[in-house]
C-alpha positions in Angstrom: 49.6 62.5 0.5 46.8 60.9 2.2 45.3 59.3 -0.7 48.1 57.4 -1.5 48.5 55.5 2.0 45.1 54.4 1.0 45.9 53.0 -2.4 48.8 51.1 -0.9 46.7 49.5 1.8 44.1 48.3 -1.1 46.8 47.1 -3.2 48.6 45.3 0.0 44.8 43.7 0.5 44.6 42.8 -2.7 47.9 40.6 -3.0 46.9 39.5 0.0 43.3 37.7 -0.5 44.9 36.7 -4.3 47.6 34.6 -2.0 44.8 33.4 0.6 43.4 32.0 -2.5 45.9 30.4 -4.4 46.7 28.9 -1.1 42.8 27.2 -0.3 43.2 26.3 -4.3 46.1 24.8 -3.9 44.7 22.7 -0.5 41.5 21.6 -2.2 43.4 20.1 -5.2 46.0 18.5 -2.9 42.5 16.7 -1.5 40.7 15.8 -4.3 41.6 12.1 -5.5 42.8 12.3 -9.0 42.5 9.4 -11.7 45.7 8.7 -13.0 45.5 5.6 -15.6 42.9 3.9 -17.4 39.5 3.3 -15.3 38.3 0.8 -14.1 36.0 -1.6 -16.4 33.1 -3.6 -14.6 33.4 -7.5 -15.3 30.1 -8.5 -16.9 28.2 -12.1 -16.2 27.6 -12.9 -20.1 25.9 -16.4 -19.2 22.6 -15.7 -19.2 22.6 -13.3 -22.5 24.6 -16.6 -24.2 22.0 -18.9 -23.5 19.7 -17.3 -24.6 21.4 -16.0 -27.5 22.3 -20.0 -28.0 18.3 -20.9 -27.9 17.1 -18.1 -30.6 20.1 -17.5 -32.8 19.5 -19.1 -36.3 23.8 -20.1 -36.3 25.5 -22.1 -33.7 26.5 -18.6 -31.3 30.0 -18.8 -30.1 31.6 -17.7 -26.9 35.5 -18.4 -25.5 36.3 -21.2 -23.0 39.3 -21.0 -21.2 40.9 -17.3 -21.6 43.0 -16.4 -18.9 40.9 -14.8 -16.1 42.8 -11.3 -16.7 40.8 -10.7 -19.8 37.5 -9.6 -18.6 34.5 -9.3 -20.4 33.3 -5.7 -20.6 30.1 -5.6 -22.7 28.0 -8.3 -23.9 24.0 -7.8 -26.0 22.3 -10.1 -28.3 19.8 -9.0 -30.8 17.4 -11.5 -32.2 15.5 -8.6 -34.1 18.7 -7.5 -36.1 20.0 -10.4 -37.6 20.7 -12.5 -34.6 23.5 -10.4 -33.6 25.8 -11.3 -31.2 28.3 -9.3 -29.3 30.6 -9.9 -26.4 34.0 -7.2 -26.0 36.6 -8.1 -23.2 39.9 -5.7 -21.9 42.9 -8.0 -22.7 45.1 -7.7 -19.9 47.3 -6.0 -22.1 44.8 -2.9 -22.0 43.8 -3.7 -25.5 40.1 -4.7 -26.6 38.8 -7.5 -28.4 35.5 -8.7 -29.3 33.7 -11.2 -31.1 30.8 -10.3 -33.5 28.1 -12.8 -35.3 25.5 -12.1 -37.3 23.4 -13.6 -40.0 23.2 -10.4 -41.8 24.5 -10.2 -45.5 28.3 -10.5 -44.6 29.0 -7.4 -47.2 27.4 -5.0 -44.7 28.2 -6.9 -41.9 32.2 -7.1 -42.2 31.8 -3.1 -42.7 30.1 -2.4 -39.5 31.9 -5.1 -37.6 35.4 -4.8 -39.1 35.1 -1.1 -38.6 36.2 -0.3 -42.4 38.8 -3.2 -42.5 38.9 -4.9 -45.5 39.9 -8.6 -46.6 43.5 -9.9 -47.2 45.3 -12.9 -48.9 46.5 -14.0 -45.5 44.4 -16.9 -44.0 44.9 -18.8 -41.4 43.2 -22.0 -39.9 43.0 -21.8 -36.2 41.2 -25.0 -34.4 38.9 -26.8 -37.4 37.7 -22.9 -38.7 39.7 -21.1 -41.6 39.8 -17.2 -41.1 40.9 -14.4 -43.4 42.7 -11.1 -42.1 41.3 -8.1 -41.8 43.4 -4.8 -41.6 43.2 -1.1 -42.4 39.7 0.1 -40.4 40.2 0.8 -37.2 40.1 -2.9 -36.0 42.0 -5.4 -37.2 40.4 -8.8 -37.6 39.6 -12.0 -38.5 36.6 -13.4 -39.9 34.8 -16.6 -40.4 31.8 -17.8 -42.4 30.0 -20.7 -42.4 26.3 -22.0 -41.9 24.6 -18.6 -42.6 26.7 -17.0 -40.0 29.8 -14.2 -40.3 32.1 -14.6 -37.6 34.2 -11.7 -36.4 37.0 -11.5 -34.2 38.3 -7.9 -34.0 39.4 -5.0 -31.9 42.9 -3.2 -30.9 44.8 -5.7 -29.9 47.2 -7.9 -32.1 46.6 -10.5 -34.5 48.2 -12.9 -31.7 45.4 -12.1 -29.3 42.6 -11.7 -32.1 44.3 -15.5 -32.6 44.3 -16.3 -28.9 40.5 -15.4 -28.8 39.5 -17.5 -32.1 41.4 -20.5 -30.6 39.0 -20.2 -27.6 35.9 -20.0 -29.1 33.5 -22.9 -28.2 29.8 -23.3 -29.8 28.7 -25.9 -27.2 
């Protein structure tokens, strides 16, 4: 019976090092910062992109004035090469995202891209001196203004009441 002494000591070892190990595991994790929630976001400066975006664009380029200081503007480009496109997104501080889209690209293929597959309905709604038509079923909803060979969009996750809030804010100056 001296072979199975042996076998109990390997087996006694092995529960051993698998508890030594569960135990470091369970230390490391207890040390490692987890991220519970939605990150973080940068705040971008869109200033300098706007004027310059204000000085090529071929449309008077809008940007909000006066949102509340707890929406914060996320991402911001301007592309003078593809249709003058303008682009600046912002985290509502309800977590939700909107953004606001010009272009002077045909408005057909425009609305797609920008709307996200939303298309046009009945509703309007004129907010400041600008009429804008909804947009629902893409995966923004939106609302969208044309005038002097530019497509306005206002669209993202959040609700019609911020799209709204956003459109009210909108300054070309």
């Amino acid at each position: 019976m001296a072979g199975s002494n042996g076998k109990q000591k390997s087996v006694r070892n092995m529960v051993l090092s698998l508890g030594v190990t569960v135990l470091a595991a369970g230390v490391i994790y207890l040390f490692v910062p987890h991220e519970d929630g939605e990150p973080d976001l940068p705040r971008v400066d869109y200033r300098v992109e706007l004027l310059t975006a204000r000085r090529a664009a071929s449309y008077p380029v809008v940007a909000p004035q006066g949102l509340p200081d707890s929406w914060k503007p996320t991402s911001v480009r301007f592309k003078g090469a593809d249709f003058d496109a303008w682009h600046l997104g912002f985290h509502t501080s309800a977590g939700e995202y909107v953004q606001v889209e010009q272009s002077a690209e045909k408005p057909s293929t425009f609305l797609e891209k920008a709307t996200q597959g939303g298309r046009a309905t009945d509703v309007t709604e004129k907010i400041g001196e600008r009429t804008w038509t909804r947009y629902t079923g893409g995966r923004y909803d939106a609302l969208v203004h044309q005038e002097k060979g530019a497509t306005t969009v206002v669209a993202g996750t959040g609700s019609f009441e911020q799209l709204t809030q956003m459109a009210k804010a909108l300054r070309a100056e």
